[in-house]
PADREN-694997 format. One record per residue (C-alpha): z, x, y; residue in one letter; residue number from 1. Coordinates in steps of 0.02 Angstrom, whole numbers. Layout:
BEGIN
z, x, y, type, seq
Z, X, Y, A, NUM
...
END
This chain:
BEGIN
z, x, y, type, seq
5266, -4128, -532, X, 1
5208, -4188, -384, X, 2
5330, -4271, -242, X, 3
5269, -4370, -96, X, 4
5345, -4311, 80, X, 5
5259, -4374, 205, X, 6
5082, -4392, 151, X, 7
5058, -4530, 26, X, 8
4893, -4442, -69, X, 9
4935, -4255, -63, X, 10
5105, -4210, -137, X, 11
5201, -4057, -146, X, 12
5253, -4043, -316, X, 13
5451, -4043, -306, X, 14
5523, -4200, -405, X, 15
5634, -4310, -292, X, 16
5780, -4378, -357, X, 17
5737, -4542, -301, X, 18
5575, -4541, -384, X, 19
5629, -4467, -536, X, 20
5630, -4630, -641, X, 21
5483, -4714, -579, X, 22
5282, -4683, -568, X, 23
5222, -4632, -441, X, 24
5116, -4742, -285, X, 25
4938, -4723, -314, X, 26
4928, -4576, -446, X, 27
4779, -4588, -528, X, 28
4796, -4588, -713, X, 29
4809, -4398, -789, X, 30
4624, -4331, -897, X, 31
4649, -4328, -1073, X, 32
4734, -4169, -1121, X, 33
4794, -4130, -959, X, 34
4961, -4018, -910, X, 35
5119, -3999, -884, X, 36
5004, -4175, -853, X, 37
4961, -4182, -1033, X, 38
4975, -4003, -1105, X, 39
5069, -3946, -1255, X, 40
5237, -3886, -1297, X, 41
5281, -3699, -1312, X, 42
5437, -3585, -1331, X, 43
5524, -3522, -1175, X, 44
5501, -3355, -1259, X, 45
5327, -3376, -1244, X, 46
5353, -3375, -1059, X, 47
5519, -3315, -1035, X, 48
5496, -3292, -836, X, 49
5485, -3489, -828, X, 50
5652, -3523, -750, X, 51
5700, -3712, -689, X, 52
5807, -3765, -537, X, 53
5941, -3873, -558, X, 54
6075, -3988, -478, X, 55
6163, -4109, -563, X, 56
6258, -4188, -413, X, 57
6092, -4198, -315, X, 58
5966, -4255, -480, X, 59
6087, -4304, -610, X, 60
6136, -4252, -795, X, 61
5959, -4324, -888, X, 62
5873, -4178, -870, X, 63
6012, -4074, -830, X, 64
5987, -4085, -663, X, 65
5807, -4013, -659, X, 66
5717, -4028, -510, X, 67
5568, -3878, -499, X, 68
5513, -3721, -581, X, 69
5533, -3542, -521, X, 70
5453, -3374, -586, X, 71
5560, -3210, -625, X, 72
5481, -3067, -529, X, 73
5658, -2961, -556, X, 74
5826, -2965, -663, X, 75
5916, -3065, -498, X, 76
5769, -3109, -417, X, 77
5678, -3279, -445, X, 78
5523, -3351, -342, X, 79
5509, -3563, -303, X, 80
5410, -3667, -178, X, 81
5480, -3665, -18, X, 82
5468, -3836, -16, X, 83
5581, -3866, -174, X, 84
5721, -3804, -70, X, 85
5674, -3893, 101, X, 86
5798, -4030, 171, X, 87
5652, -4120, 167, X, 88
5656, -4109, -7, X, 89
5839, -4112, -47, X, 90
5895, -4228, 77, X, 91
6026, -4088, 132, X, 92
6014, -3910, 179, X, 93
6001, -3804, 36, X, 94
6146, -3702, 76, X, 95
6248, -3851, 69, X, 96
6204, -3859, -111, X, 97
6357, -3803, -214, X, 98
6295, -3833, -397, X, 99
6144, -3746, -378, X, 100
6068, -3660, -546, X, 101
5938, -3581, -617, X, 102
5940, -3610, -795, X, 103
5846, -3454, -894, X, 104
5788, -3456, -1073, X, 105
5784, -3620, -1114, X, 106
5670, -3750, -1189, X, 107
5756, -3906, -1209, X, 108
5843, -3937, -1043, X, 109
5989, -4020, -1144, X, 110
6011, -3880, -1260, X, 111
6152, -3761, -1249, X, 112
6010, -3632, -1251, X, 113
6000, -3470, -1138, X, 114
6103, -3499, -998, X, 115
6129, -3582, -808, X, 116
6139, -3438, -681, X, 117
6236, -3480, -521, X, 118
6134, -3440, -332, X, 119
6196, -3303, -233, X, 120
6078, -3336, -93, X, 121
5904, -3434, -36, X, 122
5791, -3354, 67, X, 123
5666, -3473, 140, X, 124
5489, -3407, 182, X, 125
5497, -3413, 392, X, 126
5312, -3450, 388, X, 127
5326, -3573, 287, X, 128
5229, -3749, 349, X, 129
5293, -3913, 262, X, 130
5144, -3979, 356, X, 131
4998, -3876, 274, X, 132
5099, -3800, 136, X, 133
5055, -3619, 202, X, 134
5169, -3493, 158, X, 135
5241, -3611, 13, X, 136
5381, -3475, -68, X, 137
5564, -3456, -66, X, 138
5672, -3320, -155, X, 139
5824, -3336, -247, X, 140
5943, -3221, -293, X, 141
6044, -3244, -448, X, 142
6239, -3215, -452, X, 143
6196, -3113, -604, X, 144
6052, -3037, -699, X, 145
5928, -3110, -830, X, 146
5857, -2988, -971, X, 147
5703, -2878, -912, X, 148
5601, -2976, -1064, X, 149
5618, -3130, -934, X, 150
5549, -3021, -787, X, 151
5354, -3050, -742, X, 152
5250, -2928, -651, X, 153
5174, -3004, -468, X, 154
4995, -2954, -462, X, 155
4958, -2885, -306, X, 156
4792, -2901, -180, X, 157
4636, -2855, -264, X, 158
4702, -2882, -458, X, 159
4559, -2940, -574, X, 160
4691, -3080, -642, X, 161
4618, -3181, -479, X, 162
4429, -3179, -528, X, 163
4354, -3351, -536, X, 164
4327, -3426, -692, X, 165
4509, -3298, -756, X, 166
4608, -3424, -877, X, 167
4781, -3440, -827, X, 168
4947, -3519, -907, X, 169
5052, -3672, -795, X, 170
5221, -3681, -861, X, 171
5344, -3826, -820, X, 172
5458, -3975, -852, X, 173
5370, -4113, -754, X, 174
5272, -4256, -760, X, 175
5156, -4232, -906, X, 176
5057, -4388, -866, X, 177
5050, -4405, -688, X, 178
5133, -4593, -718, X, 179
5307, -4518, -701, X, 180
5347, -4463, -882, X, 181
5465, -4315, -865, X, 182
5474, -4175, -990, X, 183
5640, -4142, -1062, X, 184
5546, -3975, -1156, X, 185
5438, -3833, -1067, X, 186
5252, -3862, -1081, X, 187
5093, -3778, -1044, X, 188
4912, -3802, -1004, X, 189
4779, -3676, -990, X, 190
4670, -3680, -824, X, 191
4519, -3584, -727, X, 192
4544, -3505, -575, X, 193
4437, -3560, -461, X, 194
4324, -3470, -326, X, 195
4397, -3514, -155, X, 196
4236, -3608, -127, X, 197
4268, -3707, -223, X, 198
4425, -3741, -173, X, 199
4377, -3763, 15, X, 200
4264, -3913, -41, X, 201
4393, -3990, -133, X, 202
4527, -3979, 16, X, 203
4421, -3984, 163, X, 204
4549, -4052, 281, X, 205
4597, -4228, 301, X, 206
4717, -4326, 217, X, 207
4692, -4246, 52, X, 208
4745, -4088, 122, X, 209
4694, -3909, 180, X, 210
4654, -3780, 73, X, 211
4686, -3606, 154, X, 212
4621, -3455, 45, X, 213
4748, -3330, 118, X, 214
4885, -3409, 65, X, 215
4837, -3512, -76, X, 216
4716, -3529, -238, X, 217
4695, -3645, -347, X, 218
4673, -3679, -516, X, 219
4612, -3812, -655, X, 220
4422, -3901, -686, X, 221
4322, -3966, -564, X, 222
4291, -4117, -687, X, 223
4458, -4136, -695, X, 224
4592, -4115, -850, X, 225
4736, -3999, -857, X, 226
4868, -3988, -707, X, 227
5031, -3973, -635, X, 228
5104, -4109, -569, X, 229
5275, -4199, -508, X, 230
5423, -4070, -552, X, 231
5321, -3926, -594, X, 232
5329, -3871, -396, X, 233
5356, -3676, -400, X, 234
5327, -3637, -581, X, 235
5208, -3507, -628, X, 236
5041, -3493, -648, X, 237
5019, -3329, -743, X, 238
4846, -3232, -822, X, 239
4830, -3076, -900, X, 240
5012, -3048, -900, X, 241
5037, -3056, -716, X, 242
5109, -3190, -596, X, 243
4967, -3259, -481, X, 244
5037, -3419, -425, X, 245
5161, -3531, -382, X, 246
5138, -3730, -409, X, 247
5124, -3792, -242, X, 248
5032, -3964, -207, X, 249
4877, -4072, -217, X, 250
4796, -4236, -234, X, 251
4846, -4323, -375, X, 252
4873, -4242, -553, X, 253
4720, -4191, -656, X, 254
4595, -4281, -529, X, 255
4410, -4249, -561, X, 256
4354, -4132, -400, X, 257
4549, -4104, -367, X, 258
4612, -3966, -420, X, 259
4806, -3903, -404, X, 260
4837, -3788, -260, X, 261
4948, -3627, -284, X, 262
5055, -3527, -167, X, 263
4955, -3346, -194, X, 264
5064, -3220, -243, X, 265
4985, -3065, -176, X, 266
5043, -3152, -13, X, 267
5220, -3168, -70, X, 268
5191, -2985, -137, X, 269
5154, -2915, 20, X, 270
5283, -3001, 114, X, 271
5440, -2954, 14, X, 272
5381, -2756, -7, X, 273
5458, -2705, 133, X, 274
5631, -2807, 98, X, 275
5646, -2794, -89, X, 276
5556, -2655, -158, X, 277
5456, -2761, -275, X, 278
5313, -2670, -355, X, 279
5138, -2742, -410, X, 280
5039, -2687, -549, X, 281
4901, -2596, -491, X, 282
4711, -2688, -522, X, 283
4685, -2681, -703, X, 284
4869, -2568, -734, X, 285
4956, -2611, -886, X, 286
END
């Protein structure tokens, strides 16, 4: 779940349509058990905020057109990478998109399961930086509502759900060895949060990348193991029943002392407040 853009060891997550079909350059192989690299199947009503976007005329009709995950935070109101929905990524502007979808309750992409939910409008994250992946988060509103059961709760600043060592659930449709083998139906993996230490040392700066603690966290072993990777880009990383992240990049998939960065969602929290109304849990709320 992991896409190359213009570095060729740290990827942004978003699956291009011209990689779809083919491993990718210099992955290292995926640790045994690993994600959404590795992983194991569940029920989209075991995480019914997992939400896919989809083009067929951009990605084709194999995986119904899946291209990246998005999380749910309200009934016409889904959160992505900003970089899913970059020209970059796309290879047009996103507005010139006309079959885009977000397709709710489903497992198998190819199932006539839940349903595909037309886009009403993209709002790109302004701060966004395809550069550093700072400020990694777009929001899309539906053309028409999804249950409340499919809504999850964005865990604001301060929220216990972000304590190191908190387990967490990745949910996706990507790569699920880091070799380019696609899911067709949702998996999982349980991962740690990790201390932003920790982090930091991983993503120093460099070519592997930049780890920024006010924007980002990130999740997984330090010995490696489960991960996101190619096509999981802004799926959700959820713990304790709150959303605290959105897949957003790293080096590799499952990669011993590489972890997979997150888009932190008290950021996105704080920034949409004022504009949407969206409340957070308060720490430890139910």
């Amino acid at each position: 779940m992991r896409r190359s853009l213009t570095r060729a060891l740290v990827r942004p997550l978003a699956l291009a349509a011209a990689m779809a079909a083919i491993p990718l350059a210099g992955a290292a192989p995926a640790a045994a058990g690993g994600v959404v690299v590795g992983g194991f199947p569940i029920d989209v009503s075991q995480a019914p905020w997992t939400v896919a976007l989809a083009s067929r005329d951009l990605f084709g009709g194999a995986r119904a057109g899946q291209f990246c995950g998005a999380a749910a935070i309200g009934r016409t109101t889904v959160l992505t990478a900003a970089h899913c929905l970059s020209e970059e990524a796309l290879g047009v502007p996103p507005n010139r998109v006309r079959d885009l979808k977000v397709i709710a309750g489903r497992t198998d992409l190819l199932s006539s399961q839940g349903e595909e939910i037309a886009v009403r409008e993209i709002r790109l994250n302004p701060r966004f930086d395809l550069a550093t992946n700072s400020g990694d988060f777009a929001v899309v509103v539906l053309a028409r509502p999804l249950p409340r059961s499919a809504v999850v709760t964005m865990a604001g600043e301060g929220d216990p759900a972000y304590r190191p060592g908190t387990q967490a659930l990745v949910s996706g449709w990507g790569d699920t060895t880091g070799e380019g083998a696609y899911a067709r139906r949702l998996r999982a993996a349980h991962v740690r949060v990790l201390s932003d230490d920790v982090c930091a040392k991983a993503y120093p700066g460099g070519p592997e990348g930049t780890y920024r603690a006010g924007t980002m966290l990130c999740a997984g072993e330090v010995a490696g193991g489960p991960d996101g990777c190619q096509g999981d880009s802004g799926g959700p990383l959820v713990a304790a029943g709150r959303l605290i992240g959105l897949v957003s990049w790293g080096s590799g998939c499952g990669r011993p002392e590489h972890p997979g960065v997150y888009t932190r969602v008290s950021e996105v929290a704080r920034a949409l407040e004022p504009a949407t109304g969206a409340r957070k849990r308060p720490p430890g709320g139910s």
